[in-house]
N, C-alpha and C positions, 0 to 999 in steps of 0.2 A: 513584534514591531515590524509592519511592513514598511519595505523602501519606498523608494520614489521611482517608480517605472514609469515612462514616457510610452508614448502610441508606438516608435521604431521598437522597443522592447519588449510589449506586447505583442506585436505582431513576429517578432525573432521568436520568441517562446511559444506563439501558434504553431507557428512552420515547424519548429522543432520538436515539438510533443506529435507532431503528426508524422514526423520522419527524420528518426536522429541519426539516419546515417548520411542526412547532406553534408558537401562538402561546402568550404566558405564561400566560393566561387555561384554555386546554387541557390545559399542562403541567400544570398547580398542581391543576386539579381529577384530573388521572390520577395523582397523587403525594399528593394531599389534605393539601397544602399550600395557605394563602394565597398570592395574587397576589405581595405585596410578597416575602414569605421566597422563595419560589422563585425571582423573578428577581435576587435578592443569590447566592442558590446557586450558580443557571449566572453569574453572573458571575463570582463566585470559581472558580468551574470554570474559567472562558476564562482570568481574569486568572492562574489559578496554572498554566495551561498545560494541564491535562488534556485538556479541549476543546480541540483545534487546529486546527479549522475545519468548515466544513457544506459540503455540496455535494452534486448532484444524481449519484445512480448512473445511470451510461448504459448500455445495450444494444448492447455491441458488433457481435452479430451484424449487427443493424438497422444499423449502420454501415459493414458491410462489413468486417469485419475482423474475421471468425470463427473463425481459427487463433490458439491461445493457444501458445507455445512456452517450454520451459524450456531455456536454453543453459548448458550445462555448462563452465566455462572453468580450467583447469588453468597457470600461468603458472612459469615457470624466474623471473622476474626479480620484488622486490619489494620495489625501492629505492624512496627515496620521489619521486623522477621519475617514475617509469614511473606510481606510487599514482596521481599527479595528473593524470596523461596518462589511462590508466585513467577515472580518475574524471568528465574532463571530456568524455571518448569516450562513455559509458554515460547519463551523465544529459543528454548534450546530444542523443541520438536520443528521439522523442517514443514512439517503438512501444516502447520499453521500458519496463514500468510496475516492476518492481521491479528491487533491485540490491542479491546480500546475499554480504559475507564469510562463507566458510564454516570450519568445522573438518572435521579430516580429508582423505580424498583428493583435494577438488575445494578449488579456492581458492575461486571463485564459483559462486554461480547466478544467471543474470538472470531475468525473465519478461515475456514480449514478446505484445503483439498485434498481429498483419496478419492480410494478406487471406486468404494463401494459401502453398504451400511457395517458389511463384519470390518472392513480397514477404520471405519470412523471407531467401531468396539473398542478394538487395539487402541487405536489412538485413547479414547477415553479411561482405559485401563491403566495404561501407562502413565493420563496424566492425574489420575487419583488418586495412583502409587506415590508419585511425587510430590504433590499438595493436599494438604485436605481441604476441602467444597463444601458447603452447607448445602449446594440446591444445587445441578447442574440438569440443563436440558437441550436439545437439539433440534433444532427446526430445518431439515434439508431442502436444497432448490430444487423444484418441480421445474425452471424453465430460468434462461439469464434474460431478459427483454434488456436490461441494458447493465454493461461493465466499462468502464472505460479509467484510464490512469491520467487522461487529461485533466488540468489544473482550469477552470473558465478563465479566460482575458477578461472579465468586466471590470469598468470601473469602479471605485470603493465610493 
């Protein structure tokens, strides 16, 4: 169910998906907003859930863990045992950053970061160990042309 966000609210959540370490003082004047109205704003933002938290974008490469992977996973079984077997398998490895039901021919898609194709192995090993898969396969990024955690401002 989306809210009701106004043009000042949009533009609070531009400025801050592009730099969450401003302070209120910054905000208010790139929004031209007063100090007080804008920090009631982003609260009602946080408090109504929109904003769901801040955090620092990291440089994976700089981390060693320059292979992005997309794991294709196709499953026979999709009791709700297995859902939660599944579920507790997927989100409990940390190299996997997303994890989405799909429509259509694939049931999932994951997206994983490691080092390299033997770190993705492990990874796969480990997560076959813990579920069983009917079909699992892997498509690695040859290039990122675009990543971004930005949400669009447009209107509905």
């Amino acid at each position: 169910m989306a809210l009701e966000i106004d043009e000042i609210d949009r533009k609070l959540l531009t400025e801050l998906q592009r730099d969450g370490t401003l302070s209120v003082d910054q905000l208010s004047e790139r929004v031209a907003l007063s100090r007080n109205a804008c920090w009631r704003r982003v609260k009602r933002l946080e408090e109504d859930g929109v904003i769901t938290g801040r955090v620092a974008l990291v440089d994976a490469d700089k981390l060693g863990l320059g292979l992005s992977v997309f794991i294709l996973i196709r499953t026979s079984n999709h009791d709700p045992d297995w859902l939660q077997k599944f579920r507790a398998a997927v989100t409990g490895f940390p190299e996997i950053t997303g994890v989405y039901r799909m429509s259509g021919d694939l049931d999932y898609v994951l997206r994983a970061r490691v080092a390299d194709v033997k770190a993705y192995d492990r990874l796969y090993q480990r997560l076959i160990a813990k579920v069983a898969l009917s079909d699992v396969s892997a498509s690695f990024v040859m290039e990122e042309i675009k990543e971004t955690t930005v949400v669009p401002m447009v209107m509905p």
